[in-house]
C-alpha positions in Angstrom: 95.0 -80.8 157.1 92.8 -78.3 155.1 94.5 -76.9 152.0 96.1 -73.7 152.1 95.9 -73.3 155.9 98.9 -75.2 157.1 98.4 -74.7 160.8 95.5 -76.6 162.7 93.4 -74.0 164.2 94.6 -73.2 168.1 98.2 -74.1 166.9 100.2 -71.5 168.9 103.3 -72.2 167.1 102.1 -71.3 163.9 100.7 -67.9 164.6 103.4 -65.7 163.2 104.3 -62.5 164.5 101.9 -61.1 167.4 100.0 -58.1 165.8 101.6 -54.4 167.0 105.5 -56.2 167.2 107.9 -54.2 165.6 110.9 -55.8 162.8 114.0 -55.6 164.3 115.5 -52.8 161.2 112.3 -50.3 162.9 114.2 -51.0 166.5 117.4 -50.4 165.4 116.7 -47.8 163.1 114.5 -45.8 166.0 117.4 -46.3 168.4 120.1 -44.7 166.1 117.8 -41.9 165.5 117.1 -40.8 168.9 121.0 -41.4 169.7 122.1 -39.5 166.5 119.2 -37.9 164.8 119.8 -34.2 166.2 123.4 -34.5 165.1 122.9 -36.2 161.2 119.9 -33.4 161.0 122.6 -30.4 161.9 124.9 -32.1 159.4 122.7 -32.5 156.7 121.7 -29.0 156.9 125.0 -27.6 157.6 125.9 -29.3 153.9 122.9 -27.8 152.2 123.6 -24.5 153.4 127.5 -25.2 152.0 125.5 -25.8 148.6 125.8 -29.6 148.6 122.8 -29.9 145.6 121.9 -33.4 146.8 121.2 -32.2 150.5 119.8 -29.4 149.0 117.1 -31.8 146.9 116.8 -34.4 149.3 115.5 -31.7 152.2 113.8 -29.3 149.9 110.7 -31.8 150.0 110.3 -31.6 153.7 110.5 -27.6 153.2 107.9 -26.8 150.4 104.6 -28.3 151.0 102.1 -28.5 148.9 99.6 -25.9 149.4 96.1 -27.7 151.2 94.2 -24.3 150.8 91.9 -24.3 147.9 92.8 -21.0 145.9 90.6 -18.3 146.6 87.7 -18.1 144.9 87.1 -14.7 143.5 83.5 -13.1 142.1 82.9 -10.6 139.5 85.7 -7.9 139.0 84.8 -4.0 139.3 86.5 -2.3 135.8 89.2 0.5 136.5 87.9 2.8 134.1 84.3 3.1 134.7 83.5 1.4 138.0 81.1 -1.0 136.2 81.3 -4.1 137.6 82.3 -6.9 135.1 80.8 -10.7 135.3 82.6 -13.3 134.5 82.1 -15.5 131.3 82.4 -18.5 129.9 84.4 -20.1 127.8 81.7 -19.6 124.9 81.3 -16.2 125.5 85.0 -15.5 125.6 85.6 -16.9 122.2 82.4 -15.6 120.3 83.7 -11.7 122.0 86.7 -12.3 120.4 85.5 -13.2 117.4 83.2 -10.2 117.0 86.3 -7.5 118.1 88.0 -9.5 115.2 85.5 -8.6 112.5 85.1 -5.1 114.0 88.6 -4.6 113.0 89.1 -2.9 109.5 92.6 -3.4 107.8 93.0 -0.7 105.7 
């Protein structure tokens, strides 16, 4: 016998569970749900609509997805006063604008 393989090979007692067999919990577990699921699913929302905040929290995932659309990604913005169309900047040019509006500023 070879170490760490405790089975000769062709050994069909050894082979474990067949690949695709379902744990006895999944078959019970799917065979409540499609003899009670509609009715535990009208339950559980009948209590969240009562304001039960634990229904409320545990369903709310299922409710609000994430979003999977990018956010829209938007160009250069036309200016309300003049009709000028403004580019956008950088983070550079943001600051350094700033700064100079800051030192055309006069405190009297």
């Amino acid at each position: 016998m070879k170490r760490g393989r405790p089975f000769e090979p062709g050994n069909k007692l050894g082979r474990g569970r067949p690949p695709g067999s379902r744990n006895k919990r999944t078959l019970l577990g799917q065979a409540l749900l499609e003899e009670f699921g509609e009715a535990v699913i009208r339950r559980a929302l009948s209590l969240a609509l009562q304001g039960d905040s634990p229904m409320i929290r545990a369903l709310l995932p299922y409710l609000l997805t994430r979003p999977t659309d990018p956010p829209p990604k938007t160009g250069p913005l036309a200016s309300q006063k003049s009709g000028k169309v403004r580019h956008l900047v950088t983070w550079e040019e943001f600051l350094a604008i700033g700064r100079e509006r800051r030192e055309a500023v006069t405190v009297p």
